[in-house]
Structures are given as C-alpha cells and as structure tokens.
N, C-alpha and C positions, 0 to 999 in steps of 0.2 A: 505547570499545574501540580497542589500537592497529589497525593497517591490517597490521602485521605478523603473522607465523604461523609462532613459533616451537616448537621441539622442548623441552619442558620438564619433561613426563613420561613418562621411556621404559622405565620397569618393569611395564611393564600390557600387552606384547604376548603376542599367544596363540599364543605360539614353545613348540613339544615342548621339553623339560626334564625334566635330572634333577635333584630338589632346588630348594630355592627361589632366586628370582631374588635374584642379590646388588647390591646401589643403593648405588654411592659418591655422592659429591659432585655428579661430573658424570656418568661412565659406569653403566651397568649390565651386568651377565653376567648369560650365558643361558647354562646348561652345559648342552649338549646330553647324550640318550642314549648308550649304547656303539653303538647299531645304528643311530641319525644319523647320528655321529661318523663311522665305517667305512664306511659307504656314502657320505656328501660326502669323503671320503679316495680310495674305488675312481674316485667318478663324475667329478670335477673333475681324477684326476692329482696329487692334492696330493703334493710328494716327502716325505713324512715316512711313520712305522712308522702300519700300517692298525690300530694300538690303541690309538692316541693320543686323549685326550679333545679335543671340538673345543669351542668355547665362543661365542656371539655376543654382543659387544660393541656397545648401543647408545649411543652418542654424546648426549648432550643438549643444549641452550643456557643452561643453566644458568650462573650464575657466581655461585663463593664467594672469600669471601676474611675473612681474621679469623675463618674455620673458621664461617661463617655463609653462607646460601643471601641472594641478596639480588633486588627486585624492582625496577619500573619501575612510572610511573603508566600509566591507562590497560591495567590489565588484561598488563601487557607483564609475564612472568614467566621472559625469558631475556634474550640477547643473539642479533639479528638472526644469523646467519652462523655465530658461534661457535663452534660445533660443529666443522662441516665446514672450518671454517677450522685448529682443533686436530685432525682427524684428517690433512687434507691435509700439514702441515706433520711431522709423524709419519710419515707413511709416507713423504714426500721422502727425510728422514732416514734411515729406516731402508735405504732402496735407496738411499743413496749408501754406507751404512756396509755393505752387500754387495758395493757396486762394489770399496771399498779393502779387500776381505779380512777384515773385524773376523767378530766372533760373529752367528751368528742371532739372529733375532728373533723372537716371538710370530705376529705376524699371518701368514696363510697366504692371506689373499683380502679383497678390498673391495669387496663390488659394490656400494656407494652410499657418498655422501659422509658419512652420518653410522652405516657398519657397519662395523665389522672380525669376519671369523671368523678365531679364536684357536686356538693351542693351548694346552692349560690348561699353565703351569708351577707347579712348586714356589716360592714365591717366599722369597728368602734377606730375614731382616727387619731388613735397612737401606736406611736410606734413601742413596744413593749422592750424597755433593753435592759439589762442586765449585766452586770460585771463583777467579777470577783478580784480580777490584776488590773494598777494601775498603769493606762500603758497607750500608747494610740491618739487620739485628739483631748483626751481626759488629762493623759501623762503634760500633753504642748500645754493645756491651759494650766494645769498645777504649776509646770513649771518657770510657770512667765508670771505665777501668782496670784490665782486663782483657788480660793478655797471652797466654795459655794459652789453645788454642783446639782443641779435641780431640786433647788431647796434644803441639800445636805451638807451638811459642814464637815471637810475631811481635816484629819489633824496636820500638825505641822510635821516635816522631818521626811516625807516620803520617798521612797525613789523609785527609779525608772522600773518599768516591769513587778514591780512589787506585790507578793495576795497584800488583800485590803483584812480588816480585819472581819468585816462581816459582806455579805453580799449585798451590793449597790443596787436601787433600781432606780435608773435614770432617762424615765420614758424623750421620747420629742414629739413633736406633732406628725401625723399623715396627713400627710396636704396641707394645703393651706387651710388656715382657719380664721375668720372673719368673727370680728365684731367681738376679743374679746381682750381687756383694757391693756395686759399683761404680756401679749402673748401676739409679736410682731407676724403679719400678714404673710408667711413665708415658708415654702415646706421644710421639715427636717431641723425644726429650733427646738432647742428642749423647753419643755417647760415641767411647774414643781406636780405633785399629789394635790395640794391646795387650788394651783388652777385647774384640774380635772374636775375634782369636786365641787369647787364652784361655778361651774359650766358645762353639766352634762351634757348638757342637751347639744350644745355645741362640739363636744367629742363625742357623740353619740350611745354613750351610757345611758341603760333607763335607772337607773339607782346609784346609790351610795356605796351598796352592799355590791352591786355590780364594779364596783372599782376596786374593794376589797378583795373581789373572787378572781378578777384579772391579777392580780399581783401575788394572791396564793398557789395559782395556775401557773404561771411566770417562774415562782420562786420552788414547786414542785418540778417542774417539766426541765430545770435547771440544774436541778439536784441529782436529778435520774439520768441524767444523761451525765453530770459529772463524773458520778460514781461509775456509770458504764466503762466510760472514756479511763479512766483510772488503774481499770482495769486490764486497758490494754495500752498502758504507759503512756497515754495522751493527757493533755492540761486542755480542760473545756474555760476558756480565760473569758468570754466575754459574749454574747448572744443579743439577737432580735429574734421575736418573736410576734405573731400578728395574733386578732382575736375578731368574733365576730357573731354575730348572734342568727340562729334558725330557728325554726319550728320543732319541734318537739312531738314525735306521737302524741300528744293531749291537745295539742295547739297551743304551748304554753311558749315566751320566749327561751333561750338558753344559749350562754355563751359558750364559744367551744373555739380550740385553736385551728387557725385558717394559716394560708400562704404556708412558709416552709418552714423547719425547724431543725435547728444543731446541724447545718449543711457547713461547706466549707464555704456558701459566700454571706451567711447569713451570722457566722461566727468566725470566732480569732480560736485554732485548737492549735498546742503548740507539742513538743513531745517532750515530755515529760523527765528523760535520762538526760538528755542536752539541759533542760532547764535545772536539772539540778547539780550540773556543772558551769552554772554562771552564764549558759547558750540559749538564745534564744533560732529554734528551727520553726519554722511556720508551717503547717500541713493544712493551710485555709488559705483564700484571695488575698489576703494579709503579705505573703509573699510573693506574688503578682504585684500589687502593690507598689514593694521594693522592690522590684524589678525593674517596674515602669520610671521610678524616681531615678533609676543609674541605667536607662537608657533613652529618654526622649530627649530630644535638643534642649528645653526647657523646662526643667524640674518644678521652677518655682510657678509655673502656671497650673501646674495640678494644685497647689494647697492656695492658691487667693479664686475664692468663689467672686470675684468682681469681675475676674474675667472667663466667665467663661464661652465668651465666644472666641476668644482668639485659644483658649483650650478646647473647643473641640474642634478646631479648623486645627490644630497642631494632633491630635486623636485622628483624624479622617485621611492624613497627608503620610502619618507615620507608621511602620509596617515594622510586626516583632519577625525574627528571623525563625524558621519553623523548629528548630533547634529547640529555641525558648519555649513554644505555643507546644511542642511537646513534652518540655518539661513541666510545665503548667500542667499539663494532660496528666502527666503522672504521677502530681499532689494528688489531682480529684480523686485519681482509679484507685489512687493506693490505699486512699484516709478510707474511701468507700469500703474498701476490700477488708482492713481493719474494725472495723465499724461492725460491720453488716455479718462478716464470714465470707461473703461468695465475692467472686470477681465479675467486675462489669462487664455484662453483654453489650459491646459496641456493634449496633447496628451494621450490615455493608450497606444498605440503601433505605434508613430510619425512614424520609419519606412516601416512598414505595409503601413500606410497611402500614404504618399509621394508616392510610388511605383504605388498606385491606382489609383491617383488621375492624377498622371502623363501617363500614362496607358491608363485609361479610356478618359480622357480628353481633352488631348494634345498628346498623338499617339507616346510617346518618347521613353518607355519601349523598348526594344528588349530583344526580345521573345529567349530563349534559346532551 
C-alpha cells in the first residue's frame, strides 16, 4: 500500500441533495435542496438571488486522459495533491478575472482545498477552446493536410509547436448534439461560429450577441491569464474553457464562466526558457499524456477513438509505477505553486475533512 492518501472517490458523501449525485471524470455535484440552497444564501451573505440553486462540487485526485481513469502501483488510485492543486489554480483565475472586470463565475465559497459551493448554471454546449501554438491534434491534422480548422483557414508552411499568427477559436461540441445537419451525433467534434449561430437553440445560446460575448469572454480570460503566465516564464499554449448562464440579482439571464479555467488539465502551459531554446517542457496533463504514449503496451490504442473498448480494458489492467504518479504529482504542486504563490495544502485525510467541514459549517451532512 502507497504511504499516500488520496481523494479518489468523492460521490459517496452523505451531503442533503436534490437528485442524484452527478460523477465526471474528476468532479462530482451535489445539488443541494431549494431550502439548503436559501438558507447557505441568507446565512453566509452570498451576493446572488436567495432562489438560486446551490451545488457542492467535490474535487478528486483522480487523473484521466485518453478519456480513461488511470491507476498507480501500490493501491495509489490518484494523484498526490491534484486536486487541490486544479481547484487552487481555478479559483486564482477566476479572482483575477474579477479583479479586470470580465463576467462572473460559478463558484460562490471554498471552504476546503478540495470544495467549491456553486451556483448551478445552465451550461451552453460548447466546449470553448482556444489556441495560440500549433501543436497537439491541430498540429496531426495540419500535418496530414488539413487546412480548415473550424471554419478557419490556416496558411501554408507551418510547423510543429509554432505561435499562430493571431489567436484561434476552435470551439467542439458538449455532448452530443442532435438534430443538426452539420454537426455528426457525437461528443467532442468541432464544429464552425456559422453552425453555433445557426442553431442556437440547439447549443443553448439565447442570442447572437450571446455568441459574440462567449468568445469575447474566451478571448479576454485568455489574454489575462497569458500575460500572468508570462510573467513567470510559462507559455499559456492552448485552453478550454466552459460557459453558462444564471440568474442575476434583477432576474435577468447572464453568461458567466463555469467548470474550471487555465488549470493543468484543462490547458497545454509550457515553460517558457526551454521553449526558447527549441524545448518543449510541459507543466500541464500534456506530459502525462507523453508518458502514457512511452509506457502502455499499446500506444496506438490511446489515438484510434474506434477502439475504445479495448482502450480502457488496457487503462483498467495497467498500473503507472508510483515513481511516475509522483512525478505527475509534482507538475500539478509545482505549476500551482508558480501560479498562485502559495504551496498546496495536501490534505492527510481530504475525506475526513470535507465530511467536517461540511457538517459543522454548512449543516449539509445527514446524520445516519
């Protein structure tokens, strides 16, 4: 057994909920009751409308990539830190993108490294991405001959890792999306600005001008976090970012950035002195990644989405050595550490915590 004691399963807390708990990847939601919601609204000061749904967000240590969950020897079934290392770095973000005026954001409170309490938004289904280097699945289609790139036409001559000349936005779909002519039944396709606009309704935009203010949102929240990054010799190369609409003190709609932002799994950050010596160093999932490509039996099953079943039967069988799982450990803590200023508080017993804090706090536990 490792010596470590990570957060790996965080759907099993006995947090009051409406509905069942929803388990991505890494996160899971706890959507509370209306009469939770409203009373942590009255009793905390929260500035937002007292009928706002509230939601808790548990953070895990989990790490996927190649759309699989992946393990360590020795019983290690996260990454040391990771967690709190992707919320810290998230909510940096989001309080500097308050400081410059940009749009709200989801989170309303944090009281532990690996909690966010939310406001539930509507979330519009694309995925918002971003690029400034070509490089990653962009770089494999460019150079198998691909010029069209969500409706953009990149010029000739490119090369690998390259800045582009202006900054790309080359959304895909969240989720699947039905029923529109363009735009194949399948999560995670790209499609152009023309098919958004012409199917709101079916991305969940209520306007025009609401597709306009996602990609000014996008193209700000991207810029400020470059320039930060910049600053302390990192390369912000590439980003997703989510969006989603609430309520507004007036009762009015309004878009505001949801999920996570400028994290190491949600971006490609590269360091900046290597890159300007012709190196490329990864300080994101990007080098996980490369890891995973020069140690599974079969390389080529991570890049054909046709099989993924016999890729995550080869993910579920395969164990990184903890060596690795804490190298990994020490991109997150580090880029965090760079990032932020402070060093990550790794939990000795996250779930113990969470349970308490929640409990004591916030009144959410139910008592067996």
């Amino acid at each position: 057994m490792s010596a470590y004691k990570v957060m790996d399963v965080n759907d099993d807390l006995a947090i009051r909920v409406s509905g069942k708990v929803h388990s991505g990847k890494v996160r899971s939601v706890y959507k509370l009751t209306a009469a939770d919601s409203s009373r942590l609204i009255r009793e905390k000061g929260y500035p937002i409308a007292e009928d706002t749904t509230l939601a808790i967000m548990i953070i895990s240590d989990r790490i996927s990539a190649f759309e699989c969950i992946w393990r360590g020897e020795n019983n290690l079934k996260g990454v040391p830190g990771k967690g709190a290392a992707l919320n810290a770095i998230s909510a940096h973000w989001f309080k500097c993108f308050d400081e410059a005026g940009l749009a709200g954001n989801h989170i309303v409170d944090v009281p532990h490294p690996y909690i966010w309490i939310v406001r539930q938004a509507q979330p519009v289904m694309v995925e918002a991405i971003a690029r400034n280097y070509i490089t990653g699945s962009m770089w494999r289609a460019y150079s198998k001959g691909t010029r069209d790139f969500c409706g953009i036409a990149l010029e000739e001559g490119l090369q690998s890792n390259q800045k582009l000349s202006e900054l790309l936005i080359t959304p895909s779909t969240k989720g699947i999306i039905s029923g529109v002519a363009d735009v194949p039944e399948v999560d995670d396709v790209n499609i152009s600005r023309d098919n958004i606009l012409n199917n709101l309704e079916a991305f969940k935009f209520n306007s025009d001008a609401d597709v306009d203010l996602y990609e000014k949102l996008l193209t700000e929240g991207f810029n400020l976090i470059t320039e930060q990054l910049a600053e302390v010799e990192q390369i912000f190369v590439d980003t997703k970012f989510e969006f989603g609409y609430v309520k507004d003190l007036q009762g009015n709609d309004e878009l505001i950035y949801i999920d996570e932002v400028g994290t190491p799994d949600s971006s490609r950050i590269w360091d900046a002195k290597a890159y300007q010596q012709g190196n490329i160093v990864e300080n994101s999932k990007e080098g996980f990644r490369q890891m995973l490509l020069k140690s599974v039996p079969n390389p080529q099953l991570l890049l054909d989405k046709d099989k993924m079943s016999e890729r995550t039967a080869m993910a579920a069988e395969f164990l990184l050595s903890e060596e690795d799982i804490l190298r990994v450990s020490e991109t997150y803590t580090s880029i965090s550490k760079t990032i932020t200023g402070k060093a990550v508080q790794v939990p000795a017993d996250p779930k113990a915590e969470i349970i308490e804090i929640l409990d004591r706090d916030y009144g959410l536990i139910e008592k067996t």
